[in-house]
C-alpha positions in Angstrom: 89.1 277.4 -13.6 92.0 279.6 -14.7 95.0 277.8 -16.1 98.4 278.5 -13.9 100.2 280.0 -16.5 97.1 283.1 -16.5 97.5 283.5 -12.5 101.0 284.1 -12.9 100.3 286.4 -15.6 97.8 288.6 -13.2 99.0 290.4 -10.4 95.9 289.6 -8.4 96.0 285.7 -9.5 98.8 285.0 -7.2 96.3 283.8 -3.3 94.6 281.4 -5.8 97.8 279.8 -7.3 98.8 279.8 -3.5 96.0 278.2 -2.8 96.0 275.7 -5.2 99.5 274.8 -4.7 100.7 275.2 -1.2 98.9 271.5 -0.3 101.1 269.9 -2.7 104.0 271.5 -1.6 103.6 271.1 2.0 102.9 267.3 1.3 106.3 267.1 -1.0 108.4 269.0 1.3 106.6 267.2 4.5 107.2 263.7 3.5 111.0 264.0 1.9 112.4 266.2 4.8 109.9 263.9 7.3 110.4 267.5 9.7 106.7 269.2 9.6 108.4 272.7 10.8 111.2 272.7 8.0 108.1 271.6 5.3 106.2 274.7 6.3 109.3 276.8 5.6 110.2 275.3 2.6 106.7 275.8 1.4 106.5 279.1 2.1 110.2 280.0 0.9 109.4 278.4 -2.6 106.0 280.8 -2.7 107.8 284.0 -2.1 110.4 282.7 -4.7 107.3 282.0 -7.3 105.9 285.7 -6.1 109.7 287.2 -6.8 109.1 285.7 -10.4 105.4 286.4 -11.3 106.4 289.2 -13.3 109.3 287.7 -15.1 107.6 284.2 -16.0 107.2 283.1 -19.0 103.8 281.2 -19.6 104.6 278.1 -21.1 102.3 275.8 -19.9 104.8 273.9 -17.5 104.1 275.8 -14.2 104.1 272.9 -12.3 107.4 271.5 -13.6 108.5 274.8 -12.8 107.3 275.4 -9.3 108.7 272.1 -8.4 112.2 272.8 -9.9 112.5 275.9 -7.2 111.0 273.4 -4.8 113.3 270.7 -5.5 116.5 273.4 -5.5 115.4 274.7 -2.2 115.1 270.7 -0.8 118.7 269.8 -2.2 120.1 272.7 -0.4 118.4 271.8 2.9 120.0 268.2 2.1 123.1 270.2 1.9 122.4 272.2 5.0 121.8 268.8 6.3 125.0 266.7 5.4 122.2 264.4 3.6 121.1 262.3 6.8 117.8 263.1 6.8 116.4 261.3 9.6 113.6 262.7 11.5 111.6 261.3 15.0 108.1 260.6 13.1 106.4 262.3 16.4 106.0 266.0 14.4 102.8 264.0 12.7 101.3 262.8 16.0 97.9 264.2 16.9 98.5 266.0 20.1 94.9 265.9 21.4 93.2 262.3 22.6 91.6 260.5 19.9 89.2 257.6 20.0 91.0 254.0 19.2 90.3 254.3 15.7 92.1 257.4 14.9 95.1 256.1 17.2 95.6 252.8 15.6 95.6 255.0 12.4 98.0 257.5 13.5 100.4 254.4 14.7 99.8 253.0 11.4 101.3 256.6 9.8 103.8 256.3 12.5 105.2 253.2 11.5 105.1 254.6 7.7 107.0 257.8 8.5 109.9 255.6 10.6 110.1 253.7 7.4 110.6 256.5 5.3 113.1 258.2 7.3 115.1 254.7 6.4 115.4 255.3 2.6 117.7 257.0 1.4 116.7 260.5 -0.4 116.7 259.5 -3.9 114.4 257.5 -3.4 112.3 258.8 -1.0 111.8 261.9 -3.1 110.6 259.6 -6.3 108.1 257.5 -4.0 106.9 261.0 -2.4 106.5 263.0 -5.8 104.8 259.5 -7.2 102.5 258.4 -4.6 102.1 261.3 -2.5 101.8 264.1 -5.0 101.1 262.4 -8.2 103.8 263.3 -10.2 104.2 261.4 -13.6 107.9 259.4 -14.2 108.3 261.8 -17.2 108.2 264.7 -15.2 110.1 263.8 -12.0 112.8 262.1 -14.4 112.8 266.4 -15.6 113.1 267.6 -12.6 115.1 265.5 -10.9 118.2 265.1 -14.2 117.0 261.4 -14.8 115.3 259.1 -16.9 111.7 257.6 -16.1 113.4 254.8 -16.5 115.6 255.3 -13.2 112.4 257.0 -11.5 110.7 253.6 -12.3 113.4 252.3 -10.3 114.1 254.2 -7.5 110.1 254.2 -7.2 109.9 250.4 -7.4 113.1 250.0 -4.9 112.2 252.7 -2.3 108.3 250.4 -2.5 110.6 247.1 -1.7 112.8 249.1 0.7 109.4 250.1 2.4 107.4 247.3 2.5 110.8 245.1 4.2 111.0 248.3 6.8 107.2 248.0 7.9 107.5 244.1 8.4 110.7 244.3 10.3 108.7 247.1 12.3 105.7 244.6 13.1 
């Protein structure tokens, strides 16, 4: 498999980095913004922005700390956009077609997750998202995000204790 930093340094290399990446942003964008439509936009506004740039990058193996640093800019100006209240009905994750018991009591699980989330305030539902979701180490959100891993640890471990009281009080 061809590292990031050679896609971006190939003209053609650009569907697989799309490829590889979109998922992860759609996921990052999807759970902080908890607004599927918004995510998609995001997601594909931060690709074009990584396409403006292909020719002008500079390979230093940090692509993804990169990637995420437009991604990140373009969230923090929707937060902006937004006045920061970023709450969002969890029904844009629904299934819209009928689904046997199983899969419902699963989708009201994720329900129940997303209302939850849409409690916490950004800060720390970014850190949880880029942590659990996307799999993001401390050292590198803490870049990205002008901390230390020491504050991610915490705004990871409180937005976890923030969580876990929503979903009881939502039982």
């Amino acid at each position: 498999m061809r590292s990031d930093d050679d896609l971006m340094a190939d003209p053609s290399g650009f569907d697989e980095l799309v490829a590889r990446w979109r998922p992860l942003l759609l996921s990052y964008f999807r759970h902080t913004l908890l607004d599927l439509h918004r995510a998609h936009d995001l997601t594909q506004e931060t690709l074009l922005r990584v396409h403006r740039e292909q020719g002008r990058y500079q390979p230093e193996g940090r692509f993804r700390s990169w990637l995420f640093r437009i991604a990140r800019n373009l969230l923090v100006d929707e937060w902006q956009r937004r006045g920061v209240r970023l709450e969002r009905a969890p029904d844009d994750f629904a299934d819209r077609e009928p689904a046997p018991p199983d899969v419902l009591a699963r989708d009201e699980a994720m329900k129940r997750v997303h209302a939850a989330l849409a409690e916490l305030a950004p800060i720390y539902r970014e850190a949880l998202v880029l942590a659990y979701f996307d799999g993001v180490p401390y050292s590198e959100i803490a870049h990205l995000t002008g901390t230390t891993p020491g504050n991610v640890a915490v705004r990871v471990h409180t937005a976890l204790a923030r969580l876990r009281d929503q979903l009881r009080d939502l039982s």
